[in-house]
N, C-alpha and C positions, 0 to 999 in steps of 0.2 A: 550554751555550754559546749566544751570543745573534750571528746569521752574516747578512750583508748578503743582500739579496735577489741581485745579481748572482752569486752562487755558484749558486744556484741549490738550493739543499738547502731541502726542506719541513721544516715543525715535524715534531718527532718520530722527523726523521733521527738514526742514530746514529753517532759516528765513532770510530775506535780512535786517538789519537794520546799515542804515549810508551806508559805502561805501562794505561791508563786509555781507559774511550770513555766520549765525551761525550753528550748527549744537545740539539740544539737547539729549546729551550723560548723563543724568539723572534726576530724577523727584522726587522731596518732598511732604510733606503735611501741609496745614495749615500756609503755609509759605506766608501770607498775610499784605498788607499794613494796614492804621489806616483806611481804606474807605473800607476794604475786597476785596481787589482787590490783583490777585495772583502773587507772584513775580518770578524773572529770575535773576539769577546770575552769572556770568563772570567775569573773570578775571581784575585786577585794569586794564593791557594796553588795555582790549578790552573795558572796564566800559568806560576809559577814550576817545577812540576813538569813541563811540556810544554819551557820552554824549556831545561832543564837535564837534560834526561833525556837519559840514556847507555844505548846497549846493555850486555848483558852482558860482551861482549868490550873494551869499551871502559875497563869498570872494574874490569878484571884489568889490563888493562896500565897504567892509572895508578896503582894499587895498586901492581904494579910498580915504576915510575918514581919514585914516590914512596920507595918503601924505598929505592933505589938512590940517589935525591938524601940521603935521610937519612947512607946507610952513610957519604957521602963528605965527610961534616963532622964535626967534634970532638964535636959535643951526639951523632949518634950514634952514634960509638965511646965516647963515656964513658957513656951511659944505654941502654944494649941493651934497655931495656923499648921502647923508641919503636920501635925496629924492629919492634917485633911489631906493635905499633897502627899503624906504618905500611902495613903492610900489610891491617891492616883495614879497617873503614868511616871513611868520614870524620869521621863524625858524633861517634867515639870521637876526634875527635885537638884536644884546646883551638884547638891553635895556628893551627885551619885552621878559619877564616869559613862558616856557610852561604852559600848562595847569596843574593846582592842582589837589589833590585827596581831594572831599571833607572829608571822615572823612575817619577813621581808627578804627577798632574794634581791642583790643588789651584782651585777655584770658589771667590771671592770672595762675601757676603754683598752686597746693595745699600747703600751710603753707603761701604764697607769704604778704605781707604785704602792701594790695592795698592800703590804705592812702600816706605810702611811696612811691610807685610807684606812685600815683597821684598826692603828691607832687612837685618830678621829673621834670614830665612832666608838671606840669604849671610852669616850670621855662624856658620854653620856648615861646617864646612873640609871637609868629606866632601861637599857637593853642588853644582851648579850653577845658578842660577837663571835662569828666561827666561819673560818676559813672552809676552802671544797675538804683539804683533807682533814681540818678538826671534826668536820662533819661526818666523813667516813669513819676517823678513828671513832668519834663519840658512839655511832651507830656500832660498828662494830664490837666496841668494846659492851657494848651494856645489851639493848632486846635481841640482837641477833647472838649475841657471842658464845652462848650454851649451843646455841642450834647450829655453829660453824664449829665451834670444840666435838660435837656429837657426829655430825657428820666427817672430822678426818678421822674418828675413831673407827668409824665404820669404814672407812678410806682402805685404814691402815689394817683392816681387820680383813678388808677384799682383798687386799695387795699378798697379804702371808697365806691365805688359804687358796688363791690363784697361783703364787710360786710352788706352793705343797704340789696341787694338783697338775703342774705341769713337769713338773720334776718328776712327779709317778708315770705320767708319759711321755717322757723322753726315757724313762729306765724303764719301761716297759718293751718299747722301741730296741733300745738295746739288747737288751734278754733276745727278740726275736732273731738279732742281726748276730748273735755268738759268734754262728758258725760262720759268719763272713767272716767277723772280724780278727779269728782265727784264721783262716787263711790269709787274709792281707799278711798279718803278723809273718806266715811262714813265707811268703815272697818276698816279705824282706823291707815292708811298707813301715816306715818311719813312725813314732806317738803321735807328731804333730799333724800328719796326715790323718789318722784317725779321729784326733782328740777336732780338728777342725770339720770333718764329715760330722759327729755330732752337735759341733757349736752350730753349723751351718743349719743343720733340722732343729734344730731350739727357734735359729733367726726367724727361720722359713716359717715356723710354725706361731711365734710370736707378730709378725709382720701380716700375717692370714687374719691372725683374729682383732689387731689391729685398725685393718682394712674392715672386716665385718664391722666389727663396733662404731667404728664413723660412718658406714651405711645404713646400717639401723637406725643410729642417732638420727639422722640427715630427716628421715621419714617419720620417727617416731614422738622426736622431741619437740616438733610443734603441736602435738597431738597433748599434751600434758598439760591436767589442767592447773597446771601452776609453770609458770615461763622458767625454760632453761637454756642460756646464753653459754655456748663454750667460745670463749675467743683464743684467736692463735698463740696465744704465752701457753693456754691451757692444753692446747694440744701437744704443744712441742712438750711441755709435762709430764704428759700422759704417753709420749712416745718415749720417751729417756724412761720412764718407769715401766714401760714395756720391755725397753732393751736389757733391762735389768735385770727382768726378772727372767728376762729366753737367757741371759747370761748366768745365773744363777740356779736354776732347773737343769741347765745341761751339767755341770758338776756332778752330782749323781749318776747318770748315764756313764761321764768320763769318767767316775771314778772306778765304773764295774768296767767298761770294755782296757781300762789298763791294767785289771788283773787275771783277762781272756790270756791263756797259753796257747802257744802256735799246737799243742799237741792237740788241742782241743777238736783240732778238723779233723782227727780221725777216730773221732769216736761219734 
């Protein structure tokens, strides 16, 4: 078996699963379910005998159940040989399928003409076909899609309560700075001078905690015991929604230091 690093199992470990132990003779990364849980990979006959293995009690009473479905049809009251095979292995009964592979990941050639080849393949009535992104949309849209809807809510719930809170301090800020900015006002100093000293402590103050937040993450986010991947779209993201919000925060501050009066420095 070949087992994600996150399990934490060394080469050479060995595991008893089903009737069988494995042995892991290699190790990946990041190779996790939709829940971040690390996976293990083996071979389709061994996939198939781990996922289809029954205890022993389990195939007595389908053995069971099985004769008892047989007895209760015509095929078998007219052919009593079946009853006997029903109760045997399955392996003895025609009329009853081995086990399936649930799906099959199929790697396209380079120049390959995947439409066509998926074509193909839905001209066969026993399987279903799905492209890399049918696959993300179908995941997406159905077991994960409450848990991605739930999560930007909380997104957008962090976004308006961090703009609140930084708005409170950049107008705090200003409060302190009155009496400067009452004098600037009386030398003679332009709005745009002003109004750009407080965009510029919004930037300066947005661009800090910015900076913390990707240091934090750097150390902390492989420490989580569930994986979190931010790739670069996510960050450039997360910086434009930063600038937003030091652009947005400071409004407040600009709105009280443009109604500071130059008389104000002498009181």
């Amino acid at each position: 078996m070949i087992a994600d690093r996150s399990l934490g199992l060394p080469l050479g470990e060995r595991l008893r699963l089903g009737k069988d132990s494995y042995e892991v003779v290699g190790l990946t990364k990041g190779m996790v379910g939709t829940g971040g849980d690390g996976l293990c990979f083996f071979s389709v006959s061994d996939a198939a005998a781990i996922q289809f293995d029954m205890p022993g009690e389990g195939v007595r009473l389908e053995r069971q159940s099985r004769r008892a479905r047989a007895e209760g049809r015509d095929i078998g009251r007219m052919q009593p040989l079946l009853l006997e095979r029903a109760a045997g292995p399955a392996s003895g009964i025609p009329a009853l399928a081995p086990a399936q592979v649930s799906a099959v990941m199929v790697t396209l050639q380079p120049g390959a003409n995947a439409a066509q080849v998926q074509a193909t393949f839905a001209t066969w009535p026993d399987i279903t076909v799905y492209s890399t992104g049918q696959q993300i949309d179908l995941l997406l849209a159905g077991m994960v899609d409450k848990a991605r809807r739930q999560l930007g809510l909380f997104r957008a719930l962090l976004i308006i309560i961090s703009t609140i809170i930084m708005a409170l301090i950049i107008y705090t800020l200003t409060l302190d700075k009155i009496h400067d900015i009452a004098m600037l006002k009386l030398m003679g100093a332009r709005n745009g001078i002003i109004v750009g000293l407080i965009l510029q402590q919004a930037l300066i103050i947005g661009a800090l905690g910015y900076g913390l937040a990707y240091w934090l993450g750097t150390f902390a986010f492989p420490r989580f015991p569930r994986l979190v991947v931010i790739e670069t779209p996510d960050l450039l993201s997360l910086g434009a929604i930063v600038l937003g919000i030091s652009v947005l925060s400071s409004l407040l501050g600009i709105w009280k230091a443009m109604r500071v009066e130059p008389n104000k420095v002498l009181s």
